[in-house]
mmCIF file of the N, C-alpha and C atoms, coordinates in Angstrom:
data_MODEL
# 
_entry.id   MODEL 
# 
loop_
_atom_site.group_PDB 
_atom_site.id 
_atom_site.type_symbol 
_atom_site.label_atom_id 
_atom_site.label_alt_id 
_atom_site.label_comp_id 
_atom_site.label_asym_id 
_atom_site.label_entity_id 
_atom_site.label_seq_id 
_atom_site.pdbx_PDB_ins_code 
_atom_site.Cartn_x 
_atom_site.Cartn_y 
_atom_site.Cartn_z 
_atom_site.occupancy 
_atom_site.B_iso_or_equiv 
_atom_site.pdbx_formal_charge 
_atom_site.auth_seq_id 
_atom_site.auth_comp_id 
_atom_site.auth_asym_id 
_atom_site.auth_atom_id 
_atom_site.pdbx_PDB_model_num 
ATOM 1   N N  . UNK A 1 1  ? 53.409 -35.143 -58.389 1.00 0.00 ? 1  UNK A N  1 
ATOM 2   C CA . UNK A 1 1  ? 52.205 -35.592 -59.067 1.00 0.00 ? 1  UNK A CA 1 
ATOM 3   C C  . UNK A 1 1  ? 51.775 -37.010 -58.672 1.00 0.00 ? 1  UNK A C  1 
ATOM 4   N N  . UNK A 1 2  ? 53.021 -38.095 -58.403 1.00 0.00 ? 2  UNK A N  1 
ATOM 5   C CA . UNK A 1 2  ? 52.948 -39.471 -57.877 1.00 0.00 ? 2  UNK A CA 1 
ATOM 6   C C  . UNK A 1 2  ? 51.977 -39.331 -56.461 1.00 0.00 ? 2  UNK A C  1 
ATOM 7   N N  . UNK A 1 3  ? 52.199 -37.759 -55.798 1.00 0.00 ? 3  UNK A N  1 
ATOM 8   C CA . UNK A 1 3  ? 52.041 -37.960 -54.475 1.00 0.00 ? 3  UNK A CA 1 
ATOM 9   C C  . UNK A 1 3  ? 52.737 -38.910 -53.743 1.00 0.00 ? 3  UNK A C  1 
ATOM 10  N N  . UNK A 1 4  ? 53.970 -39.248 -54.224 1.00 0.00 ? 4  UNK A N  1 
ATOM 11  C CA . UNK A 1 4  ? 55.257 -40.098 -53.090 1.00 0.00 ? 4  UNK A CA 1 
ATOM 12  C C  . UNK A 1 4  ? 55.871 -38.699 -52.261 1.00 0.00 ? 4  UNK A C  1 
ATOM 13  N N  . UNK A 1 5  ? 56.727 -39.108 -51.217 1.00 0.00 ? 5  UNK A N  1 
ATOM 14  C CA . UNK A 1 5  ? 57.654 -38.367 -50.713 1.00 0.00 ? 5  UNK A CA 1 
ATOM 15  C C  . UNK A 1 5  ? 58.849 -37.849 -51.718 1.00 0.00 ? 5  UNK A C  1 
ATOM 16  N N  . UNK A 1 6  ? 59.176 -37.321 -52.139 1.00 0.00 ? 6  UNK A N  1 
ATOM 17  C CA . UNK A 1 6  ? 60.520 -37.096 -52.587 1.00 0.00 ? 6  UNK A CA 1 
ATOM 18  C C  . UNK A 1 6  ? 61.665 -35.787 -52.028 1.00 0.00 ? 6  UNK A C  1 
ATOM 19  N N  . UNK A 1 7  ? 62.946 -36.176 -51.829 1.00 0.00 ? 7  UNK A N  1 
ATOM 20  C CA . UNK A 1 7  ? 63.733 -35.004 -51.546 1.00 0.00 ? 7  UNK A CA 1 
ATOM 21  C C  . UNK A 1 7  ? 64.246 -34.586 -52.455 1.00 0.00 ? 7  UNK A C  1 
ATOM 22  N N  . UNK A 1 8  ? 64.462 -32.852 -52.784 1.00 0.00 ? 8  UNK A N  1 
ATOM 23  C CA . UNK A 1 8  ? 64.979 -32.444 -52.954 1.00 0.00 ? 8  UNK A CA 1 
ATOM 24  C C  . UNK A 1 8  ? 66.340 -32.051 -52.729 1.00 0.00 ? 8  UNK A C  1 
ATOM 25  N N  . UNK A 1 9  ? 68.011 -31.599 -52.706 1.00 0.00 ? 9  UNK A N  1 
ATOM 26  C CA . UNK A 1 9  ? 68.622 -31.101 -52.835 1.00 0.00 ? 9  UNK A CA 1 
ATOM 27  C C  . UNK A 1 9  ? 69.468 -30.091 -53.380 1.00 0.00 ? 9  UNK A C  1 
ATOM 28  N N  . UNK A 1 10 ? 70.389 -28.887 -52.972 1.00 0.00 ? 10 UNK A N  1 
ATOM 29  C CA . UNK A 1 10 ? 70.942 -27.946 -53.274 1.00 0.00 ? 10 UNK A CA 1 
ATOM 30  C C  . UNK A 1 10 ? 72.341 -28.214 -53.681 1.00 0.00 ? 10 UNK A C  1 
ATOM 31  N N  . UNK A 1 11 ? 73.059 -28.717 -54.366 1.00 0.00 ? 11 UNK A N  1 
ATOM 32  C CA . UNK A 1 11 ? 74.314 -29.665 -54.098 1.00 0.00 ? 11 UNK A CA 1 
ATOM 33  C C  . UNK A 1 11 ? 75.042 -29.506 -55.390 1.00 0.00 ? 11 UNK A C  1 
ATOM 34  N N  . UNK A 1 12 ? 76.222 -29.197 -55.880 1.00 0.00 ? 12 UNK A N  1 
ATOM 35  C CA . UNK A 1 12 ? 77.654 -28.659 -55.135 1.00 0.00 ? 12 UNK A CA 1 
ATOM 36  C C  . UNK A 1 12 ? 77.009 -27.207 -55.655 1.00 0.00 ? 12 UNK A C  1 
ATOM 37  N N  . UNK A 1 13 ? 76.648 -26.661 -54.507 1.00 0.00 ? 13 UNK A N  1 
ATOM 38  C CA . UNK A 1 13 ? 76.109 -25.267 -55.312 1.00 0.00 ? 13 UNK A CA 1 
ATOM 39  C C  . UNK A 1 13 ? 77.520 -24.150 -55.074 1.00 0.00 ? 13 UNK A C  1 
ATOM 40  N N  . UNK A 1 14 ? 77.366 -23.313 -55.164 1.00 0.00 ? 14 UNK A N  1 
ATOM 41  C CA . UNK A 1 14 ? 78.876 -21.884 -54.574 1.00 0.00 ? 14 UNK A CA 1 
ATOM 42  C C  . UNK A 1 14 ? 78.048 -20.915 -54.239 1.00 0.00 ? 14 UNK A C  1 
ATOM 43  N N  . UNK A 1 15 ? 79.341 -20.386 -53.232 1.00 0.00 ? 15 UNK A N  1 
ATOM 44  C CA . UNK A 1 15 ? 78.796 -18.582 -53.023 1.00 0.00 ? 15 UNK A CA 1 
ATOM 45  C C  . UNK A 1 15 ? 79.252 -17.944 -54.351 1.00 0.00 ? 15 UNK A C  1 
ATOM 46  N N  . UNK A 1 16 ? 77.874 -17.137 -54.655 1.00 0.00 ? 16 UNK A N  1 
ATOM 47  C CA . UNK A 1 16 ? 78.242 -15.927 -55.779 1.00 0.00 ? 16 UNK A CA 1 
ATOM 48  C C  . UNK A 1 16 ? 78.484 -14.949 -54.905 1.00 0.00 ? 16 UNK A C  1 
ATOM 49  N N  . UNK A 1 17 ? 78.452 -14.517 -53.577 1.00 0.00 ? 17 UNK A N  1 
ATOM 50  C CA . UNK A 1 17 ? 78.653 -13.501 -52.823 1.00 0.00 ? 17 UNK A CA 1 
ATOM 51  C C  . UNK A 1 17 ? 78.866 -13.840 -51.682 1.00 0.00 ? 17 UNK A C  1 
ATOM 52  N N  . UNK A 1 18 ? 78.559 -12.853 -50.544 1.00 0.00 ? 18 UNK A N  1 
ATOM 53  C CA . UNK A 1 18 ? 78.345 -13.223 -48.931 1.00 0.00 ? 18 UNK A CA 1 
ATOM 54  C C  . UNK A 1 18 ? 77.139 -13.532 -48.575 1.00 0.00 ? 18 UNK A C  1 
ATOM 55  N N  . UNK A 1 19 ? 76.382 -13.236 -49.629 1.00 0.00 ? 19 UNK A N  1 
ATOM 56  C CA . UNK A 1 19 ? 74.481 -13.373 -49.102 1.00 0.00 ? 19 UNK A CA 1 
ATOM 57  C C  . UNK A 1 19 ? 74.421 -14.438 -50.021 1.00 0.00 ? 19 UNK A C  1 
ATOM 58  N N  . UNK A 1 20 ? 74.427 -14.759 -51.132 1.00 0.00 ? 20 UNK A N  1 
ATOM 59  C CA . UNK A 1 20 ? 73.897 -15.369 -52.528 1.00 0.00 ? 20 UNK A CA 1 
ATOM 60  C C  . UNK A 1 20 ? 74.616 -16.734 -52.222 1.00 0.00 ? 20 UNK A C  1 
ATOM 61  N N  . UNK A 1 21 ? 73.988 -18.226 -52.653 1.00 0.00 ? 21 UNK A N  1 
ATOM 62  C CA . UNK A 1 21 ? 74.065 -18.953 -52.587 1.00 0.00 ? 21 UNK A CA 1 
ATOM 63  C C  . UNK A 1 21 ? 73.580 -19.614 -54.007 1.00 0.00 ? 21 UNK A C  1 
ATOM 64  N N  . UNK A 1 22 ? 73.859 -20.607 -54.689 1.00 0.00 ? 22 UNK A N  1 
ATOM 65  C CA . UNK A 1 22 ? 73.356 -21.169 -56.092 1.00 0.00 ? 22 UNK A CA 1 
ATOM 66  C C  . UNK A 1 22 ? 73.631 -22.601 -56.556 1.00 0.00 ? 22 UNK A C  1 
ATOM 67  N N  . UNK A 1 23 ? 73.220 -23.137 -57.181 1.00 0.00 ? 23 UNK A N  1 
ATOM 68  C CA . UNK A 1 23 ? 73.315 -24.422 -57.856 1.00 0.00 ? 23 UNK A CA 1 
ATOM 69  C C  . UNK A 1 23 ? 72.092 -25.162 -58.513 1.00 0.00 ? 23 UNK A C  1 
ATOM 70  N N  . UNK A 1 24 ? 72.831 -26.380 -58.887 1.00 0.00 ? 24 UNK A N  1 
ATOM 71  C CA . UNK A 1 24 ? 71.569 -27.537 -59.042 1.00 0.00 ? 24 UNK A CA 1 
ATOM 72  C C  . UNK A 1 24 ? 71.339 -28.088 -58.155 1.00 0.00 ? 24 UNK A C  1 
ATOM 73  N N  . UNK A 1 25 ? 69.556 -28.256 -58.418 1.00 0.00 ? 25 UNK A N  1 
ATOM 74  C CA . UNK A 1 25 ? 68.961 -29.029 -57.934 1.00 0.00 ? 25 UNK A CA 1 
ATOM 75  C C  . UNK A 1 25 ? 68.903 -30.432 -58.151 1.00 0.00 ? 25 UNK A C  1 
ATOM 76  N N  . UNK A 1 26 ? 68.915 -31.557 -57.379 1.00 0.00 ? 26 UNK A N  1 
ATOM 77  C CA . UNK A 1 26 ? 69.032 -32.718 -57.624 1.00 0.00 ? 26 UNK A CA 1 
ATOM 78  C C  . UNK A 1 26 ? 67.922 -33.356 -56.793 1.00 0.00 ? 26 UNK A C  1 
ATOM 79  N N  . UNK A 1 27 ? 67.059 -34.683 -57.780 1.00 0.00 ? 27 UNK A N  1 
ATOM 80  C CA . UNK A 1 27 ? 65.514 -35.257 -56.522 1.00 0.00 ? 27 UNK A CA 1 
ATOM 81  C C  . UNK A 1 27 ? 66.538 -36.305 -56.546 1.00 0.00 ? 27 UNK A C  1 
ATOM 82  N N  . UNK A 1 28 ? 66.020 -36.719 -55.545 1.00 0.00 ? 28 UNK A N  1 
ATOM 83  C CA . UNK A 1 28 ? 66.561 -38.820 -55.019 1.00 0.00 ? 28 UNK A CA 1 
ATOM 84  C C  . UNK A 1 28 ? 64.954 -39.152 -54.722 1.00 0.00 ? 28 UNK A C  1 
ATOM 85  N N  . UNK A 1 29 ? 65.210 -40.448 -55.039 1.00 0.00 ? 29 UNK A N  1 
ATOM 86  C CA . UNK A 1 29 ? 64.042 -41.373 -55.004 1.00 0.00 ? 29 UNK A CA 1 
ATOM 87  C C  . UNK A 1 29 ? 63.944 -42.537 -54.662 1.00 0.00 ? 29 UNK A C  1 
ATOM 88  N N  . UNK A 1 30 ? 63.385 -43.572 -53.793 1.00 0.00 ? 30 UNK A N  1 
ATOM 89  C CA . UNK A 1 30 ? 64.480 -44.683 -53.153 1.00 0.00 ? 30 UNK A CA 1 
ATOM 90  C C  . UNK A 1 30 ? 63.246 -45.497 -52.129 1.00 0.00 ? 30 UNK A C  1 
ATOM 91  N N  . UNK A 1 31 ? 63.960 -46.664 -51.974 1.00 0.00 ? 31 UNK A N  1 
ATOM 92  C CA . UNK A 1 31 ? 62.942 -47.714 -51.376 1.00 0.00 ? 31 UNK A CA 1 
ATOM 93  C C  . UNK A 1 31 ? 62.578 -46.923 -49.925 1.00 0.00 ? 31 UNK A C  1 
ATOM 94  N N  . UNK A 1 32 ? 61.121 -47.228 -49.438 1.00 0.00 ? 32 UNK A N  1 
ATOM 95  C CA . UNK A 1 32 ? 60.642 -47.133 -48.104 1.00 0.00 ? 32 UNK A CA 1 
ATOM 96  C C  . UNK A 1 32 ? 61.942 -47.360 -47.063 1.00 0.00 ? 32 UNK A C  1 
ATOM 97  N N  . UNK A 1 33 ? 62.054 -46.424 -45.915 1.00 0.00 ? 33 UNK A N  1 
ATOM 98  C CA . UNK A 1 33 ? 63.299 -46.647 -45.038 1.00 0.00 ? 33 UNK A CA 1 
ATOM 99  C C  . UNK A 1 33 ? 63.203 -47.433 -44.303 1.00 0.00 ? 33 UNK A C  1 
ATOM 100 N N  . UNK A 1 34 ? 61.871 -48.053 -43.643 1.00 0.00 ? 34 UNK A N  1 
ATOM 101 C CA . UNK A 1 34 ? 61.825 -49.580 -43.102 1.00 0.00 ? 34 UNK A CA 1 
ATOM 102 C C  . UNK A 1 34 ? 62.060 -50.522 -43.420 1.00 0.00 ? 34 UNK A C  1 
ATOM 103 N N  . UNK A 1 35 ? 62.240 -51.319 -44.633 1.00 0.00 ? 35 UNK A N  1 
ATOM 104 C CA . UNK A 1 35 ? 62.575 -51.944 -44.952 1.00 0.00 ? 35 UNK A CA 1 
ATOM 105 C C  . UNK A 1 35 ? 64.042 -52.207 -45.185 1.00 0.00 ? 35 UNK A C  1 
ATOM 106 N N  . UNK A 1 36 ? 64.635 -53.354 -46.054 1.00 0.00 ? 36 UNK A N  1 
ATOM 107 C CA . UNK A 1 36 ? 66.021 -54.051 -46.285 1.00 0.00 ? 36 UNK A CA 1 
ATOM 108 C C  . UNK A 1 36 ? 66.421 -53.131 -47.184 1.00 0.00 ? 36 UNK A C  1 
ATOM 109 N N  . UNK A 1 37 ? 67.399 -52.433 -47.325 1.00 0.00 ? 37 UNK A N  1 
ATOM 110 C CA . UNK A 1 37 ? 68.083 -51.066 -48.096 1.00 0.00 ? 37 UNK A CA 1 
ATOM 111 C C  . UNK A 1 37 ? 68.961 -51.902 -49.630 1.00 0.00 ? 37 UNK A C  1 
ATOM 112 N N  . UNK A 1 38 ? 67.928 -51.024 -50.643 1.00 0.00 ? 38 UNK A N  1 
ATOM 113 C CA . UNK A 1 38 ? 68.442 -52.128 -51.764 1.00 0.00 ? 38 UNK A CA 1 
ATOM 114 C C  . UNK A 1 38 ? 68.994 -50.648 -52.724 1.00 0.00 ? 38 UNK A C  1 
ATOM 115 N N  . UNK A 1 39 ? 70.190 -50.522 -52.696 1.00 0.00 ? 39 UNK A N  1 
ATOM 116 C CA . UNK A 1 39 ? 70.824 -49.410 -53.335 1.00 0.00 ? 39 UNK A CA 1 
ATOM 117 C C  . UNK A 1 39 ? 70.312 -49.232 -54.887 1.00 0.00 ? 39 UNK A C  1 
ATOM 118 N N  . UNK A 1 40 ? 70.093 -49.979 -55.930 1.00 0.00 ? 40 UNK A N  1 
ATOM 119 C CA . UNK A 1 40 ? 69.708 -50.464 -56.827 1.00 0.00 ? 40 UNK A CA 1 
ATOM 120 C C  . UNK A 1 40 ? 68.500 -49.630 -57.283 1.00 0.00 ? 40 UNK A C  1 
ATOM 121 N N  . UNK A 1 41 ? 67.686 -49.299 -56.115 1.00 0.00 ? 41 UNK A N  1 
ATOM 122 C CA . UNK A 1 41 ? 66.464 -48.960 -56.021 1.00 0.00 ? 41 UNK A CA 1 
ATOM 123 C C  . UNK A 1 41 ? 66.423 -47.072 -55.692 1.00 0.00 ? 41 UNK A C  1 
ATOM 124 N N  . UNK A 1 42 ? 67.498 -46.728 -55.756 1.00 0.00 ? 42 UNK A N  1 
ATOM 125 C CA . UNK A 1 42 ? 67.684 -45.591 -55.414 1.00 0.00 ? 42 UNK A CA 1 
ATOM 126 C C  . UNK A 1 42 ? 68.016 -44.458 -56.372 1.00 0.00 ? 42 UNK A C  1 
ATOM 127 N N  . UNK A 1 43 ? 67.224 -43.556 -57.027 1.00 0.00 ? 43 UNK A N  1 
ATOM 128 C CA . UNK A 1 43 ? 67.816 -42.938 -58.198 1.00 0.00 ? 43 UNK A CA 1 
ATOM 129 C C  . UNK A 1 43 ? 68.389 -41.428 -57.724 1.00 0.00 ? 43 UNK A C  1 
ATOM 130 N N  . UNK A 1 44 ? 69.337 -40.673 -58.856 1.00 0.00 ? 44 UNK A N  1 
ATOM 131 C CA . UNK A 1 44 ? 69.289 -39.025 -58.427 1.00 0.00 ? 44 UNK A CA 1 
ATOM 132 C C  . UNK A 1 44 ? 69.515 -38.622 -59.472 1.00 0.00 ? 44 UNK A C  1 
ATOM 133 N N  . UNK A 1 45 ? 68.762 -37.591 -60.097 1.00 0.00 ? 45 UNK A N  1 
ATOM 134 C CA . UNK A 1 45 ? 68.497 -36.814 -61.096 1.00 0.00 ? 45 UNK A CA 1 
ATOM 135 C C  . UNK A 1 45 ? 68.913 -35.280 -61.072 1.00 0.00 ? 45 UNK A C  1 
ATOM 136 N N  . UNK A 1 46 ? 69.450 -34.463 -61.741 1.00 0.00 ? 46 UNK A N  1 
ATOM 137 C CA . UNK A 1 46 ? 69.408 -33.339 -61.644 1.00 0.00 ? 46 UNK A CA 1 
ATOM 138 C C  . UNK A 1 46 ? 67.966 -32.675 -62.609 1.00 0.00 ? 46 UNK A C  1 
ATOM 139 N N  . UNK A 1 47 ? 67.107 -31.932 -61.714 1.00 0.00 ? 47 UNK A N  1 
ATOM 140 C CA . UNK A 1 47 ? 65.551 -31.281 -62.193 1.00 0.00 ? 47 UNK A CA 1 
ATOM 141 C C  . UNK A 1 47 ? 65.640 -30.218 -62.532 1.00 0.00 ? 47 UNK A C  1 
ATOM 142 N N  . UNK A 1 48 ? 66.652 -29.581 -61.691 1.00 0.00 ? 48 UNK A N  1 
ATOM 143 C CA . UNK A 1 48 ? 66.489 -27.712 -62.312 1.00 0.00 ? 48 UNK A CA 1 
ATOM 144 C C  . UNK A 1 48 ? 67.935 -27.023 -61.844 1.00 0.00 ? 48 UNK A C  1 
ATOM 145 N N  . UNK A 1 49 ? 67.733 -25.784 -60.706 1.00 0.00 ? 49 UNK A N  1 
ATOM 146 C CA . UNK A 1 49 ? 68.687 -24.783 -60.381 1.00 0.00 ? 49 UNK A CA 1 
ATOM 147 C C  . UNK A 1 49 ? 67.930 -23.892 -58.853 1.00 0.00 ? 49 UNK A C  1 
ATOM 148 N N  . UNK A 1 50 ? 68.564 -23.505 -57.923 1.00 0.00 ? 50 UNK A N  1 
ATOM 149 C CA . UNK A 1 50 ? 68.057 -22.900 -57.074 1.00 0.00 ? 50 UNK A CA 1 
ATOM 150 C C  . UNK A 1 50 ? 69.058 -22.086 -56.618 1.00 0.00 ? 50 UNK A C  1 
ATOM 151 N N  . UNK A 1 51 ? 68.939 -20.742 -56.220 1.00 0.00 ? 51 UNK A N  1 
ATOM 152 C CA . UNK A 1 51 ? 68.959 -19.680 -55.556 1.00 0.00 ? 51 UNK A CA 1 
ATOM 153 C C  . UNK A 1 51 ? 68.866 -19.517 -54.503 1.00 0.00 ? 51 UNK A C  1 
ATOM 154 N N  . UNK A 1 52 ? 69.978 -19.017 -52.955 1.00 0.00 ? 52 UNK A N  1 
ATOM 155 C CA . UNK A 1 52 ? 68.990 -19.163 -51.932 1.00 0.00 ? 52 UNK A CA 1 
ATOM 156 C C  . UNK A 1 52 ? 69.629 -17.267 -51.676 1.00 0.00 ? 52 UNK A C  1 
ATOM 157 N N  . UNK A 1 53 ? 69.070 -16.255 -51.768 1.00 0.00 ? 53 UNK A N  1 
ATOM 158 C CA . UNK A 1 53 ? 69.300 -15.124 -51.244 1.00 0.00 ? 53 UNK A CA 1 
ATOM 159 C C  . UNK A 1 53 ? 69.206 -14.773 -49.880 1.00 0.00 ? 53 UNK A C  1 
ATOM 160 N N  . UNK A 1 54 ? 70.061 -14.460 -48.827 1.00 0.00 ? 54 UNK A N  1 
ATOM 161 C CA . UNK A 1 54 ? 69.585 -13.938 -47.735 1.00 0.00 ? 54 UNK A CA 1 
ATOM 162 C C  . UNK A 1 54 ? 69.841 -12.373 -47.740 1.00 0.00 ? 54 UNK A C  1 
ATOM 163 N N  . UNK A 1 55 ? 68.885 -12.025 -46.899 1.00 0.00 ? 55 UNK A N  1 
ATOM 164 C CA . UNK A 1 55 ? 68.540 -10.389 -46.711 1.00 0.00 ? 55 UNK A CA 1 
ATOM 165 C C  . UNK A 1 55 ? 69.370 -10.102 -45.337 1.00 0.00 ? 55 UNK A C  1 
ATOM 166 N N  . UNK A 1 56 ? 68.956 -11.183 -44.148 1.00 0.00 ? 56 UNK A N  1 
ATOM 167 C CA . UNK A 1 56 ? 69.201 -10.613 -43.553 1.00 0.00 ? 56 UNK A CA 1 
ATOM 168 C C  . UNK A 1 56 ? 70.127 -12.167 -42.428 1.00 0.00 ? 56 UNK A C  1 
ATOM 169 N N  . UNK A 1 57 ? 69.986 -11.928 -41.334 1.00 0.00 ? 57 UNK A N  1 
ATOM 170 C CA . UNK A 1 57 ? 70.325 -13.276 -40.534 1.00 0.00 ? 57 UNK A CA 1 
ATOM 171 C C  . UNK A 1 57 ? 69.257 -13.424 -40.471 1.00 0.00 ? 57 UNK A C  1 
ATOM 172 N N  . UNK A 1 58 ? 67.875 -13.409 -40.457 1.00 0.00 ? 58 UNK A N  1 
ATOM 173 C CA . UNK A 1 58 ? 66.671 -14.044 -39.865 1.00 0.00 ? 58 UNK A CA 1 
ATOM 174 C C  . UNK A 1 58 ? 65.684 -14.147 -41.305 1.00 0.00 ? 58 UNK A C  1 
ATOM 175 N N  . UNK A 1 59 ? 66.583 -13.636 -42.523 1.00 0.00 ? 59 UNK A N  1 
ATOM 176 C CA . UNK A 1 59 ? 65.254 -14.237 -43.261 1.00 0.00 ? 59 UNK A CA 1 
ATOM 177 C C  . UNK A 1 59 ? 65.873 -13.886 -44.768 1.00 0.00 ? 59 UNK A C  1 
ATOM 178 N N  . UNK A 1 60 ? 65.370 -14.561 -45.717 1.00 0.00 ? 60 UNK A N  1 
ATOM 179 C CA . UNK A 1 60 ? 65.843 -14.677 -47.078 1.00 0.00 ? 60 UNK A CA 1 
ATOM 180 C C  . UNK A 1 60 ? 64.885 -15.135 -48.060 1.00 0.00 ? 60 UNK A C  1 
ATOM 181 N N  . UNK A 1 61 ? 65.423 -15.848 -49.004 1.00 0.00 ? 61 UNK A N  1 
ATOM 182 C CA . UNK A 1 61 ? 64.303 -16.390 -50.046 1.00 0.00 ? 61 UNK A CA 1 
ATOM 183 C C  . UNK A 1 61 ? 64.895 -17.464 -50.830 1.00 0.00 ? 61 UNK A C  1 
ATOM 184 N N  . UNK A 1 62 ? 64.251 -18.581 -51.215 1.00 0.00 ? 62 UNK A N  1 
ATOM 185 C CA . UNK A 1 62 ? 64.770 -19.447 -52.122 1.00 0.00 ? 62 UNK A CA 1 
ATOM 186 C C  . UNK A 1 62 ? 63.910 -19.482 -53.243 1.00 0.00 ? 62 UNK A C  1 
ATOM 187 N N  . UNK A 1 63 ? 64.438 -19.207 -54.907 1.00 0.00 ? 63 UNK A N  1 
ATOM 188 C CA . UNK A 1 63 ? 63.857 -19.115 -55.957 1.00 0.00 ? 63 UNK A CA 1 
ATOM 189 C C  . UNK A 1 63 ? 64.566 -20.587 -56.564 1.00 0.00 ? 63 UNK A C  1 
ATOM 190 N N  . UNK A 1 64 ? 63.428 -20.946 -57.212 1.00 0.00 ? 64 UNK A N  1 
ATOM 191 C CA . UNK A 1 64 ? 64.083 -22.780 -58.326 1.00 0.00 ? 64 UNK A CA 1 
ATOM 192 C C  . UNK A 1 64 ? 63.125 -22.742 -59.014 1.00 0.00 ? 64 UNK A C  1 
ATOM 193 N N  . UNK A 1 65 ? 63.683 -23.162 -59.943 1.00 0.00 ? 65 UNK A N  1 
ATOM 194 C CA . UNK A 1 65 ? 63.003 -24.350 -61.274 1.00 0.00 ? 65 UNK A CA 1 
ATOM 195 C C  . UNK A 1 65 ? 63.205 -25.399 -61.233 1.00 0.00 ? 65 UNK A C  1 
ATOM 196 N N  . UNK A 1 66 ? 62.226 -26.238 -61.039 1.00 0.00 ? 66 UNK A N  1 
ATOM 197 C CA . UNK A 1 66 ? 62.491 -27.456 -60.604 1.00 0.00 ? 66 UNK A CA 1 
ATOM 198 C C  . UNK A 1 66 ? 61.427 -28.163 -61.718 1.00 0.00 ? 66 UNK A C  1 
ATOM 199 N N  . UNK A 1 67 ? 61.576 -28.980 -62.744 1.00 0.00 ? 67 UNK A N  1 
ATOM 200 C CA . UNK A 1 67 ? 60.954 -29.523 -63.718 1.00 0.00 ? 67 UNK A CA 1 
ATOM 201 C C  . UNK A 1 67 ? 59.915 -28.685 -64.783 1.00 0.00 ? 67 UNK A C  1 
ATOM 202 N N  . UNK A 1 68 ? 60.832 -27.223 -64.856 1.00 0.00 ? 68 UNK A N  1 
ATOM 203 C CA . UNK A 1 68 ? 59.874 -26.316 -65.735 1.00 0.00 ? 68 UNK A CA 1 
ATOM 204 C C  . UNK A 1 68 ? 59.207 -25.373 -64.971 1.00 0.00 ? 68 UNK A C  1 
ATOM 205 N N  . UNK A 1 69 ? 59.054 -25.844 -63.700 1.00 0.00 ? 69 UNK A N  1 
ATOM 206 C CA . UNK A 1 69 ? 58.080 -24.962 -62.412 1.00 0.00 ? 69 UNK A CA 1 
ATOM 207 C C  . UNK A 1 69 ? 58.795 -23.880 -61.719 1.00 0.00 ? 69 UNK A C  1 
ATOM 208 N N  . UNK A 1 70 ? 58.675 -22.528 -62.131 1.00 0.00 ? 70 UNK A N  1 
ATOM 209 C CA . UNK A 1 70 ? 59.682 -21.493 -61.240 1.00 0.00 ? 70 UNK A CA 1 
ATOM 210 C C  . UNK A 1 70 ? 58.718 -20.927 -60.478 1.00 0.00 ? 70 UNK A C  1 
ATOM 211 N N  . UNK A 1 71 ? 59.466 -20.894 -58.930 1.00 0.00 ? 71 UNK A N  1 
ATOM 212 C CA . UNK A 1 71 ? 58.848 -20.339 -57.603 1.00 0.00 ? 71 UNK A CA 1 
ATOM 213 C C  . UNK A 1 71 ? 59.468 -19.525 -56.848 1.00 0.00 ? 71 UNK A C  1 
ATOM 214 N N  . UNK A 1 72 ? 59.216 -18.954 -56.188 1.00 0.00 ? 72 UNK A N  1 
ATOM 215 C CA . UNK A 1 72 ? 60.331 -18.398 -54.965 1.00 0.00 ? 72 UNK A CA 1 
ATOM 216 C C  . UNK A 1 72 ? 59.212 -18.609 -53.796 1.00 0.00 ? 72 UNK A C  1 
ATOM 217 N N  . UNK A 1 73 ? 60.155 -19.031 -52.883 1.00 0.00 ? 73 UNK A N  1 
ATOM 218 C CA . UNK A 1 73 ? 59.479 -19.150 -51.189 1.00 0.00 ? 73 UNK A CA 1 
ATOM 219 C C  . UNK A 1 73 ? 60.469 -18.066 -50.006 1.00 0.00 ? 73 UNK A C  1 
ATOM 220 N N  . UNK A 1 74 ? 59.852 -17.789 -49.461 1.00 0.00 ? 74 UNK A N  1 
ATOM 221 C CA . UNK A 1 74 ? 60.263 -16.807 -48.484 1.00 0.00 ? 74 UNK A CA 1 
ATOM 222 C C  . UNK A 1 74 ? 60.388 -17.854 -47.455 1.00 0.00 ? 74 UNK A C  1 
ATOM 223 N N  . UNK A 1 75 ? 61.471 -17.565 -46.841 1.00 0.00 ? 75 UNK A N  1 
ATOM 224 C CA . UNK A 1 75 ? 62.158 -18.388 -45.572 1.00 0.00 ? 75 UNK A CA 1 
ATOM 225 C C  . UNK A 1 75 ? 62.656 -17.059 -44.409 1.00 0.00 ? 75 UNK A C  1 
ATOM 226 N N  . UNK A 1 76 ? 62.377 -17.966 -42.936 1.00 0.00 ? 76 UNK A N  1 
ATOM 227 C CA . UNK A 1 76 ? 62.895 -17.290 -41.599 1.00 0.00 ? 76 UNK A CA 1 
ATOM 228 C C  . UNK A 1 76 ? 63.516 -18.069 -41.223 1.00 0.00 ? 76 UNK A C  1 
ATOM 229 N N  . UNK A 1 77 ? 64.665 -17.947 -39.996 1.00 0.00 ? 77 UNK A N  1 
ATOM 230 C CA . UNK A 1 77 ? 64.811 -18.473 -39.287 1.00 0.00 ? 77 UNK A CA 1 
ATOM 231 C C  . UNK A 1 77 ? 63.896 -18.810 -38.079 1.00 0.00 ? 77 UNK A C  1 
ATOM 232 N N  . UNK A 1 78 ? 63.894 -20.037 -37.650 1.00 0.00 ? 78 UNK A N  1 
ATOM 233 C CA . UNK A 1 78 ? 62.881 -20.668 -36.354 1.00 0.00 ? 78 UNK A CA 1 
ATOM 234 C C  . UNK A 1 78 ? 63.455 -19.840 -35.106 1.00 0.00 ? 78 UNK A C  1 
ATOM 235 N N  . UNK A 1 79 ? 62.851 -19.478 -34.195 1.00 0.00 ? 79 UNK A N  1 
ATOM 236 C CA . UNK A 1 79 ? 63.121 -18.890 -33.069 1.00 0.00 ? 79 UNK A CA 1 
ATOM 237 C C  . UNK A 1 79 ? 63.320 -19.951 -32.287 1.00 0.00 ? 79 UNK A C  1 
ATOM 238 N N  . UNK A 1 80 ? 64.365 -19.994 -31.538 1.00 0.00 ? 80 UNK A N  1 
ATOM 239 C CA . UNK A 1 80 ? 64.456 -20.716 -30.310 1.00 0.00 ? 80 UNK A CA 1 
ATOM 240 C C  . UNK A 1 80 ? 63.695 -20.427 -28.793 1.00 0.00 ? 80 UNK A C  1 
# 
């Protein structure tokens, strides 16, 4: 909503299976990377939970709630 950059992460998630992947989601938020690195300035929050299912080797899906907001995105692998 800031329209800043922010990352997301999947982190300490587990296998529920051989395909299924899960955990919390965690944002970080943190000074411009050009500049003098002021740790202080750096936050991490846990926002929600994500899912990453694969179907196949070339393609799967990631479902999250991430601040109330549930989505799923369809993912491929990039071709070389």
């Amino acid at each position: 909503p800031d329209n800043l950059p922010t990352w997301y992460t999947l982190q300490p998630g587990a296998w529920v299976n051989y395909k299924t992947y899960t955990g919390p989601v965690y944002k970080t938020k943190g000074p411009f990377w050009s500049g003098v690195f002021d740790p202080t300035q750096v936050t991490i929050s846990q926002v929600g939970m994500g899912t990453l299912i694969f179907e196949s080797f070339e393609k799967g899906a990631f479902t999250y709630t991430i601040d109330g907001i549930t989505a799923t995105k369809q993912i491929s692998r990039l071709p070389y």
